[in-house]
C-alpha positions in Angstrom: 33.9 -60.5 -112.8 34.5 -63.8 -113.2 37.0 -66.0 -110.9 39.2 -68.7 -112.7 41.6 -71.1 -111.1 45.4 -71.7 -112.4 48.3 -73.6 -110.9 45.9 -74.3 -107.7 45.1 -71.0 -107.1 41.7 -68.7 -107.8 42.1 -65.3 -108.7 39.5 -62.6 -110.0 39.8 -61.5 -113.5 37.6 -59.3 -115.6 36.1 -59.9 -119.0 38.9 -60.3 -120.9 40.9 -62.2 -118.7 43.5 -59.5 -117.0 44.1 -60.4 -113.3 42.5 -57.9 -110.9 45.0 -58.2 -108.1 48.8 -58.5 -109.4 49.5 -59.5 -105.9 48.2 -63.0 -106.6 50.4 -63.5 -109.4 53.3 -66.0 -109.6 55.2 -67.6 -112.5 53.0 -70.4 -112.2 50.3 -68.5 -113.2 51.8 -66.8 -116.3 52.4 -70.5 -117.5 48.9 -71.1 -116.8 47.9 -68.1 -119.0 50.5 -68.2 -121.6 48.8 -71.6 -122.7 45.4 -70.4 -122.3 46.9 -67.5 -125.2 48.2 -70.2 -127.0 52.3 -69.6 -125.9 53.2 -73.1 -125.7 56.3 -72.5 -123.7 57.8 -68.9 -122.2 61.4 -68.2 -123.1 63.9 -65.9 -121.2 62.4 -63.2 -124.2 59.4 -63.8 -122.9 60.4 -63.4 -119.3 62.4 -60.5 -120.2 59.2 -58.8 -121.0 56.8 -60.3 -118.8 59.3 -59.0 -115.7 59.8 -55.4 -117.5 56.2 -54.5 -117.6 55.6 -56.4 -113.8 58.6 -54.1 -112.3 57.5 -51.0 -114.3 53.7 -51.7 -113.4 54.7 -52.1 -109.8 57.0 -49.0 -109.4 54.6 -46.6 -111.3 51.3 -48.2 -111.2 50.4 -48.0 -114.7 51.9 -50.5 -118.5 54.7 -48.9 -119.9 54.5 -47.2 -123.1 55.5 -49.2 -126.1 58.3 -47.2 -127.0 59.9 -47.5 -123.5 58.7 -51.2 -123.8 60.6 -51.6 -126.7 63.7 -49.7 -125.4 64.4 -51.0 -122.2 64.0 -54.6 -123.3 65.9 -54.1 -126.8 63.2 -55.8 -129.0 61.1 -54.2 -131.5 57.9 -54.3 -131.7 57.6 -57.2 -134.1 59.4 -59.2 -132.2 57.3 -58.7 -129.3 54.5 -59.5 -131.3 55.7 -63.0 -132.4 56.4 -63.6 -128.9 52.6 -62.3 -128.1 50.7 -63.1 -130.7 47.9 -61.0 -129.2 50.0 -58.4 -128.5 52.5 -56.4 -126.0 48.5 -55.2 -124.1 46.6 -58.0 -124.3 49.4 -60.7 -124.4 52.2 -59.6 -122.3 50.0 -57.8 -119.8 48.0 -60.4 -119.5 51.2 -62.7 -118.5 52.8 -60.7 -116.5 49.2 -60.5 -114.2 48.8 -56.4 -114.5 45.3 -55.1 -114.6 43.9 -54.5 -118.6 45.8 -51.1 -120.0 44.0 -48.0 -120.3 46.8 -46.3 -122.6 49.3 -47.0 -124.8 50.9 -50.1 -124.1 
């Protein structure tokens, strides 16, 4: 694991970036790694999504599917990939500071 350091803070992540303890995470630090995806600036679509997965993650313990994903935040899925280029796993996940997803995010 490697440790990296955004918005004055170090956190653990593994080797593809995702946070290992969503405890650590703040908004500051989804700025910090929305730039390091290349998002130049996180709209209130973004957020919408970035605090969907966080509150879902944190009530259930696992990423949403992408179907409820896409539901409960009214976007489809194409959307959500031109606000995460990388996609709603490895982009929005990512941002929103939850661990890497085993399933079907």
């Amino acid at each position: 694991m490697a440790i990296i350091t955004l918005a004055g803070k170090q956190f653990d992540v593994d080797e593809d970036g995702f946070m290992q303890d969503t405890a650590k995470w703040d908004d500051a630090i989804a700025l910090g790694l929305a730039e390091q995806e290349g998002i130049k600036e996180l709209t209130e679509e973004h957020w919408r999504v970035i605090r969907f997965l966080r509150d879902y993650y944190l009530k259930f313990g696992v990423a949403p599917m992408i179907r409820k994903l896409t539901k409960e935040t009214g976007m489809p899925l194409k959307h959500i990939y031109e606000l995460f280029p990388t996609g709603p796993a490895k982009g929005a996940c990512k941002l929103a500071g939850l661990p890497k997803p085993t399933g079907c995010v």
